[in-house]
C-alpha positions as CSV (number, residue, x, y, z in Angstrom):
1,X,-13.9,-25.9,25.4
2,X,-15.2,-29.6,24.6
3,X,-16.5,-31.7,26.6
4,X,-12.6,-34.1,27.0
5,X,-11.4,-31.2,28.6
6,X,-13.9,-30.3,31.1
7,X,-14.6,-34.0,32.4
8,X,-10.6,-33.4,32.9
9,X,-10.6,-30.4,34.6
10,X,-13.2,-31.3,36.7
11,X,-11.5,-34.7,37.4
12,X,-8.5,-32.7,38.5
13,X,-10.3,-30.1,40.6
14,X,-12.2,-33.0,42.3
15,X,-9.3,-35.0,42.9
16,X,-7.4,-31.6,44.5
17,X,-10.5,-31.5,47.3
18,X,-10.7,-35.2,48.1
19,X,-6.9,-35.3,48.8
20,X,-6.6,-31.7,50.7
21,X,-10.2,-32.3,53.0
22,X,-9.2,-35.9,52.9
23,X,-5.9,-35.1,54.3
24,X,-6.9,-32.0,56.7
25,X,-9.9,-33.3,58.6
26,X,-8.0,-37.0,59.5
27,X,-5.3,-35.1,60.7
28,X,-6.8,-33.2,63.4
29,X,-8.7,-35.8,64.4
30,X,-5.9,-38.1,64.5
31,X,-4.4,-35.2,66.9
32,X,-7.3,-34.9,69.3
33,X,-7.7,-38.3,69.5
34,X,-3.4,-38.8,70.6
35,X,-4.3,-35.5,73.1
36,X,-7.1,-37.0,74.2
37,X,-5.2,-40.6,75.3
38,X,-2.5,-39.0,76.4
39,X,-4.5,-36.6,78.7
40,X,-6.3,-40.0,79.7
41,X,-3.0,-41.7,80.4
42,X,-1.8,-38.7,82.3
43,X,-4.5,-39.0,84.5
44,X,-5.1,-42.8,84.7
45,X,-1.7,-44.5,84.4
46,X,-2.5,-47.8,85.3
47,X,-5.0,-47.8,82.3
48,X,-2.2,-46.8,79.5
49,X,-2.0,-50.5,77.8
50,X,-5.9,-50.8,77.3
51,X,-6.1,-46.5,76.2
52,X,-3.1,-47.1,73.9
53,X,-4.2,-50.4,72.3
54,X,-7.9,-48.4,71.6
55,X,-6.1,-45.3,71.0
56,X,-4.1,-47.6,67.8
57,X,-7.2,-49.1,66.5
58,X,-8.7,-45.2,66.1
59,X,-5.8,-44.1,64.7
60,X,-6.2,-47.2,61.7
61,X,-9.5,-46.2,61.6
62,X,-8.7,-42.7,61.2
63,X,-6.4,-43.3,58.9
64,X,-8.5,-45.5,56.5
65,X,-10.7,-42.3,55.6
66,X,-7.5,-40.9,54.4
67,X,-6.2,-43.6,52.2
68,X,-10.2,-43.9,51.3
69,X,-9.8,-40.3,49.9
70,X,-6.7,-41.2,48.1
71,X,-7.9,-43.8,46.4
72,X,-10.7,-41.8,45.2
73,X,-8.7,-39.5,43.8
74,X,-6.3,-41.6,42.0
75,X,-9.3,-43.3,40.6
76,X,-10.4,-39.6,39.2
77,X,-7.3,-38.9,37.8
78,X,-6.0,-42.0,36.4
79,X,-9.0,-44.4,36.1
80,X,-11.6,-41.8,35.4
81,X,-15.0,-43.9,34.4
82,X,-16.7,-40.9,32.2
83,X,-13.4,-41.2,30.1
84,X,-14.4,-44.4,28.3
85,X,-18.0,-42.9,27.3
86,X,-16.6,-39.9,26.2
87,X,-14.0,-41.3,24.1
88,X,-16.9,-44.2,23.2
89,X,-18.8,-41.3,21.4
């Protein structure tokens, strides 16, 4: 094997993790965190505007790390760095 084809396999194996942990861990934590408020709301019903408006801004930060993880790998695949020194040699 030479060394084009194992920056690209590992590039693709790379990429494969960041996108499935990048997709599985936001995911339950965007789930515990809509359990959570709605447990809170359940509870507290007068407080459901200020628990939903915080519960919103988690759930965009939440969902930043996954769209962080994306990019990552779309870089890997398509915009891969070690390509150009490789290719340079």
């Amino acid at each position: 094997m030479d060394s084009t084809t194992i920056i690209a396999v590992a590039s693709i194996v790379t990429a494969g993790l960041a996108t499935a942990i990048g997709c599985m861990i936001p995911a339950v934590g965007e789930g515990k965190s809509v359990s959570s408020a709605l447990n809170s709301i359940a509870q507290q019903p007068d407080a459901a505007p200020t628990i939903t408006r915080t519960l919103f801004v988690g759930l965009a930060m939440i969902e930043s790390i996954a769209i962080y993880c994306f990019v990552v790998s779309m870089i890997l695949i398509f915009a891969n760095p070690f390509w150009n020194y490789i290719i340079g040699k």
